[in-house]
C-alpha positions as CSV (number, residue, x, y, z in Angstrom):
1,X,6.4,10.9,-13.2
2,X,4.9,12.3,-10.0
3,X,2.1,15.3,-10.3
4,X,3.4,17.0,-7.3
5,X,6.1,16.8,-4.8
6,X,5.5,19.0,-2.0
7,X,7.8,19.5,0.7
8,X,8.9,16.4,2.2
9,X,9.9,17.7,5.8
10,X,6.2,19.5,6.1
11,X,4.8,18.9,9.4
12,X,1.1,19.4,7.7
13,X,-1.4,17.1,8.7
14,X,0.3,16.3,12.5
15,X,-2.3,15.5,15.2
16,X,-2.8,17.0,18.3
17,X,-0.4,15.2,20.5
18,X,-2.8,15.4,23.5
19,X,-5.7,13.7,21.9
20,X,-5.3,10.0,22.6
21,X,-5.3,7.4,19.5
22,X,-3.7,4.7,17.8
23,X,-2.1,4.6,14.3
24,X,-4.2,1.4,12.3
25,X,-3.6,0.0,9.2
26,X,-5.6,-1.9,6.4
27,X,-5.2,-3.0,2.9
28,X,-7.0,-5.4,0.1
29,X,-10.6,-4.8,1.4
30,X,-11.6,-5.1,-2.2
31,X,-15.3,-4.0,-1.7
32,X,-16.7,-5.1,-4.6
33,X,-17.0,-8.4,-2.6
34,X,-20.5,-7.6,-0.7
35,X,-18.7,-9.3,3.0
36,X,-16.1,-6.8,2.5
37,X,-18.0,-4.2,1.9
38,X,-20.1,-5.0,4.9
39,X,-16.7,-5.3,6.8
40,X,-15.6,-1.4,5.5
41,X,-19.5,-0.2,6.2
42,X,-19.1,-1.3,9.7
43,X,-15.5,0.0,10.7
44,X,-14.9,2.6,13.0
45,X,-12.3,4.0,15.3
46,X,-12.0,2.9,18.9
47,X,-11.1,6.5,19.4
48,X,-11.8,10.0,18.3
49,X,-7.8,10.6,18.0
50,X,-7.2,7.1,15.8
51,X,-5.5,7.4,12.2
52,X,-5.9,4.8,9.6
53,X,-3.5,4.1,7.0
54,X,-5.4,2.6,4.0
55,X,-2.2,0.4,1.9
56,X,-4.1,-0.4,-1.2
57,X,-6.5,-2.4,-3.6
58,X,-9.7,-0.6,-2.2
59,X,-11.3,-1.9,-5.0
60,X,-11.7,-1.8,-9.2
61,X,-13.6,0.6,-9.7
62,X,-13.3,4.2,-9.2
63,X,-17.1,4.6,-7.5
64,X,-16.1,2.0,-4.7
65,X,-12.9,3.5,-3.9
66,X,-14.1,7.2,-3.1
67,X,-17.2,5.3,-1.4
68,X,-14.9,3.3,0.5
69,X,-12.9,6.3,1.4
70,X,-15.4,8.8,2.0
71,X,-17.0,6.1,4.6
72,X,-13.3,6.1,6.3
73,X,-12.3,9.5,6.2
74,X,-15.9,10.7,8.3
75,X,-14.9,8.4,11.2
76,X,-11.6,8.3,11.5
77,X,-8.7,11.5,12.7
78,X,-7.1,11.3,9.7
79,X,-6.4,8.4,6.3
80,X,-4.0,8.0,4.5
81,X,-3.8,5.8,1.1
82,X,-1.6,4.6,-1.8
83,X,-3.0,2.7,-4.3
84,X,-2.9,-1.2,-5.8
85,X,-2.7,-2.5,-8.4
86,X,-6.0,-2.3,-8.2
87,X,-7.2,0.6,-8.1
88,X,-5.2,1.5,-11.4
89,X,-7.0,-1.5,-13.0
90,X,-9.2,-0.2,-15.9
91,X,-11.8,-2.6,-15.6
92,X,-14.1,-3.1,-18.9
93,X,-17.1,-2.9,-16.3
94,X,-16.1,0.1,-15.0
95,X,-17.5,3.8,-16.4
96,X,-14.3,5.3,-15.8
97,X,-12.3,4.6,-18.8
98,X,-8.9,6.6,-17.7
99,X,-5.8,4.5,-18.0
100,X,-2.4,4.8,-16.2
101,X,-0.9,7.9,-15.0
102,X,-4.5,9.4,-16.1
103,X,-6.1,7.3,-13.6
104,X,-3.7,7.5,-11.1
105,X,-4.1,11.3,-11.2
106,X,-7.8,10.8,-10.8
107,X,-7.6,8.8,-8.0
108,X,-5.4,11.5,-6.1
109,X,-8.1,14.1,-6.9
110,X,-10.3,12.1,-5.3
111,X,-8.8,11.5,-2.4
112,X,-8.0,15.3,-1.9
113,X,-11.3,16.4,-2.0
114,X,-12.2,13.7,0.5
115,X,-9.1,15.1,3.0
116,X,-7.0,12.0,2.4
117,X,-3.6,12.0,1.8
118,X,-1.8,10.4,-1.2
119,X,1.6,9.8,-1.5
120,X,1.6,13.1,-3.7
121,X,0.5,15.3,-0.7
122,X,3.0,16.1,2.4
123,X,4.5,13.5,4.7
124,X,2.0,13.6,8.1
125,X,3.7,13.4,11.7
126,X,2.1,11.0,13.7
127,X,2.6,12.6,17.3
128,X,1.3,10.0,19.4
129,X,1.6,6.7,21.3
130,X,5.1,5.6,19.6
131,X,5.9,9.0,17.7
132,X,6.9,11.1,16.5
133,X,7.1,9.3,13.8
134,X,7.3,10.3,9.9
135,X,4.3,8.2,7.8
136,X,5.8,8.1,3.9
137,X,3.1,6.9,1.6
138,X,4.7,5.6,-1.3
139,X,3.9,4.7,-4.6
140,X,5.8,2.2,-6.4
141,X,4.3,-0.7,-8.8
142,X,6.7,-3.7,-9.6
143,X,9.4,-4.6,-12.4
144,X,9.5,-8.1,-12.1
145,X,12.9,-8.3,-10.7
146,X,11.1,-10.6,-8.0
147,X,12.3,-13.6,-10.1
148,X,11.3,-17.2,-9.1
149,X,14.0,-19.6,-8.5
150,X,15.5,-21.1,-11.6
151,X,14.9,-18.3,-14.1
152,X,17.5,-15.1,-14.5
153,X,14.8,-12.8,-17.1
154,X,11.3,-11.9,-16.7
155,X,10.7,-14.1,-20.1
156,X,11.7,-17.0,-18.2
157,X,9.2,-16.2,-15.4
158,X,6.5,-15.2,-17.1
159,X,6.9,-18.8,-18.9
160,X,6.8,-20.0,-15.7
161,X,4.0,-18.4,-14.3
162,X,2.0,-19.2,-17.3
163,X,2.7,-22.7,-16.9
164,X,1.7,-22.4,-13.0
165,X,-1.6,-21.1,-14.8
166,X,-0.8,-17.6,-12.0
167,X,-0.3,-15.0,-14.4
168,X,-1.2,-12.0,-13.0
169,X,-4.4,-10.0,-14.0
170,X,-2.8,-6.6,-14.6
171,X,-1.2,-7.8,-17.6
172,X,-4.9,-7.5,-19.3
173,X,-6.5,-4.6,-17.5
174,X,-3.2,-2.2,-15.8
175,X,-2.1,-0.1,-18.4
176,X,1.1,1.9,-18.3
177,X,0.4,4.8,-19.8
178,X,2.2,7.3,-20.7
179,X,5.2,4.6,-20.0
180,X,6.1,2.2,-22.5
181,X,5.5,-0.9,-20.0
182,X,5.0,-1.3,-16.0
183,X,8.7,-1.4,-15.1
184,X,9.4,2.0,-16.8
185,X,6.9,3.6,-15.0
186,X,8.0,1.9,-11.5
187,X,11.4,3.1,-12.2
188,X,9.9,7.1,-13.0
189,X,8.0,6.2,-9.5
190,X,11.7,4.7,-7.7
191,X,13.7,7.1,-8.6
192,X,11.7,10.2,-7.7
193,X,10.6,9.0,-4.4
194,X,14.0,7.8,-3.7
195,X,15.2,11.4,-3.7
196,X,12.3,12.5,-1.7
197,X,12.8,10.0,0.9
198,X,16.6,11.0,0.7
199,X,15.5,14.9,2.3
200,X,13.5,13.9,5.0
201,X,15.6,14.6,8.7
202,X,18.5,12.7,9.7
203,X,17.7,10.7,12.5
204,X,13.4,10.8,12.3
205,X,12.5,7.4,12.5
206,X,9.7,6.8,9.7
207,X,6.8,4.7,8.9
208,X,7.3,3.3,5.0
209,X,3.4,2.5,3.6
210,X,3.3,0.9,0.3
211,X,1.2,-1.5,-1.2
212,X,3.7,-4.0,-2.5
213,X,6.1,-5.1,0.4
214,X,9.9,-3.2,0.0
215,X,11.7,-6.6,0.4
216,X,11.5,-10.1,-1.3
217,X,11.4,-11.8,1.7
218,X,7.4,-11.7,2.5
219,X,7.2,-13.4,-1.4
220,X,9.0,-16.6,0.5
221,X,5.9,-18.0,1.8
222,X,3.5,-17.5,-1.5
223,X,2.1,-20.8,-2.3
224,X,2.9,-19.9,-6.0
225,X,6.5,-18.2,-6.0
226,X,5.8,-17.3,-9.7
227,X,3.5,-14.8,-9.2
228,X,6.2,-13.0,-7.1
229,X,7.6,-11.1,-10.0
230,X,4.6,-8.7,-9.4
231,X,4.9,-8.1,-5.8
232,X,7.6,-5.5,-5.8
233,X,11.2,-4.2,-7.3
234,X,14.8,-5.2,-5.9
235,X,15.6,-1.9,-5.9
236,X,13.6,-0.9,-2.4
237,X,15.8,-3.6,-0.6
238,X,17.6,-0.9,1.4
239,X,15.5,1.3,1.9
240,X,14.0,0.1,5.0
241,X,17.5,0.2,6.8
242,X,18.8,3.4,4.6
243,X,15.2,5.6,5.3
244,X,15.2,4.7,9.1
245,X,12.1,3.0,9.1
246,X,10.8,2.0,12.7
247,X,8.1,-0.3,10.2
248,X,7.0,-1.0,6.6
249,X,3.4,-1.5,6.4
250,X,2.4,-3.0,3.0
251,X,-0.4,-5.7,1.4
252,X,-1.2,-7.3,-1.5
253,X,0.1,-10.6,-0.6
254,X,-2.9,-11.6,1.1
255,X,-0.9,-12.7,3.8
256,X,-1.5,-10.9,7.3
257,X,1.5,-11.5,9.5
258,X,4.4,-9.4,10.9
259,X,7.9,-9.9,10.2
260,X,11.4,-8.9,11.4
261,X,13.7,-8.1,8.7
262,X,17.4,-6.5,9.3
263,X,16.0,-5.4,12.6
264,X,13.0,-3.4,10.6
265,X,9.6,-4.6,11.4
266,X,7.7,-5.5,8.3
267,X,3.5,-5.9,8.7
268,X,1.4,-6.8,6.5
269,X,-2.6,-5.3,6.7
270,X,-4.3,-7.0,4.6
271,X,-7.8,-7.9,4.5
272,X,-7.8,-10.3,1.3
273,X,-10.7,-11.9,-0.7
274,X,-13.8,-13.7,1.6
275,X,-12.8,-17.7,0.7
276,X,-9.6,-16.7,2.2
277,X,-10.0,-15.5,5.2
278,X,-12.6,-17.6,5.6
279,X,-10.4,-20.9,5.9
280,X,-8.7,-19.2,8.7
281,X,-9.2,-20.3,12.1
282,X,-10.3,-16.9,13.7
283,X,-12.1,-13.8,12.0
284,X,-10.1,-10.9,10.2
285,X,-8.6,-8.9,12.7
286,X,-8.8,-5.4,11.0
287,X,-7.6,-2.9,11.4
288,X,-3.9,-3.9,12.4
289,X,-2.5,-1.3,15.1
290,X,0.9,-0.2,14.0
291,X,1.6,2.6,17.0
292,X,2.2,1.8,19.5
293,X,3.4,-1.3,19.1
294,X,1.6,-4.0,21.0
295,X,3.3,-6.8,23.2
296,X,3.1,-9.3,19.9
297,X,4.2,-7.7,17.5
């Protein structure tokens, strides 16, 4: 189910094309963690005309996601979010007791009184360096049809993943209501943005934004291939190609790096928890600039 569906092809929310800027992209800054937090307090545009796109898992708790984006949305031209999984965690420490589609709901009220778009709100035109350029924030959660080698049902994997000891935590705290379980409600969410992204111009290249990468292939490289039956859906695989997307910006793996997939560059923002980027060589670079494109990406 989607609370509103507003004209796809809307131009609303297009920048000045003479004011100079670059579209950036984060994800997983998970403020609850203080570094992270510090990281958010202290990010700013390089220039006045700069977007950000902001791909998901803010944080837990409903306080620390509208601080987080109120911070972001005073500095920067314009943000854009989807949620992770999250965001649409209800956490028992969290006052905020709404569950599922409730949640979700909340969240987007949020973000509308803070001037942020949602993937409920009208497609923005980015009309600068690189454009123009359609940016689709999508929503779409995961069905477990990721499945790790050597298992052909989601029973098999999850008796997989539970002897891996990587079961992921949304089976305790994401709840799927109204839907009867997670997959239902990704379905609802694939189906109607499918036919959305179907009326959007012939030819406009676009910009795909969603939390949980569109393909399987970033899931190769996970140290634990189980937990890839919660990273996405089978049924996005063409979309990349079919929608004309120039890029798919995404998160959640925890795995910053840009890929080339059926000619579709694939990038993922992400920020991740302090240990890990910690054991990495050189500091977080955040945020990732997705137009133009630089020389190495």
């Amino acid at each position: 189910m989607i609370s509103h569906v507003p004209d796809a092809n809307s131009n609303e929310g297009s920048r000045d094309p003479g004011t100079a800027g670059s579209l950036l992209a984060v994800s997983d800054l998970h403020v609850a963690y203080p570094e992270n937090r510090r990281i958010v307090a202290d990010l700013r545009p390089s220039s006045p005309g700069d977007w950000l796109i902001v791909a998901g898992d803010v944080g837990e708790f409903v306080a620390d996601v509208e601080w987080a984006l109120s911070v972001l949305s005073e500095r920067f031209a314009k943000v854009i979010w989807v949620p992770g999984n999250h965001e649409l965690w209800t956490h028992p420490r969290d006052p905020v007791k709404a569950r599922g589609l409730e949640r979700y709901d909340l969240l987007v009220q949020t973000c509308r009184q803070l001037g942020v778009i949602t993937p409920e709100d009208s497609y923005p035109v980015w009309d600068g360096a690189g454009g123009p350029v359609v940016i689709a924030p999508l929503f779409l959660l995961y069905d477990y049809t990721f499945l790790p080698d050597g298992t052909t049902n989601r029973a098999q994997a999850l008796a997989q993943a539970l002897e891996a000891g990587v079961v992921c935590t949304d089976e305790l705290v994401l709840h799927p209501d109204p839907y009867p379980d997670i997959a239902s409600w990704c379905a609802a969410r694939v189906s109607a943005t499918e036919q959305r992204l179907a009326s959007l111009p012939d030819g406009r290249p676009a910009i795909l934004v969603n939390h949980f990468p569109l393909v399987r292939e970033p899931t190769r490289v996970l140290r634990h291939p189980e937990f890839a039956q919660w990273c996405g859906t089978v049924a996005t695989a063409d979309w990349p190609v079919r929608f004309n997307a120039s890029t798919v910006v995404y998160g959640h793996l925890h795995i910053p790096r840009t890929i080339w997939h059926e000619g579709v560059r694939h990038v993922e923002v992400s920020l991740g928890y302090p240990p890990e980027w910690h054991r990495r060589p050189a500091p977080p670079v955040i945020p990732r600039q997705i137009l133009p494109v630089a020389d190495a990406d």
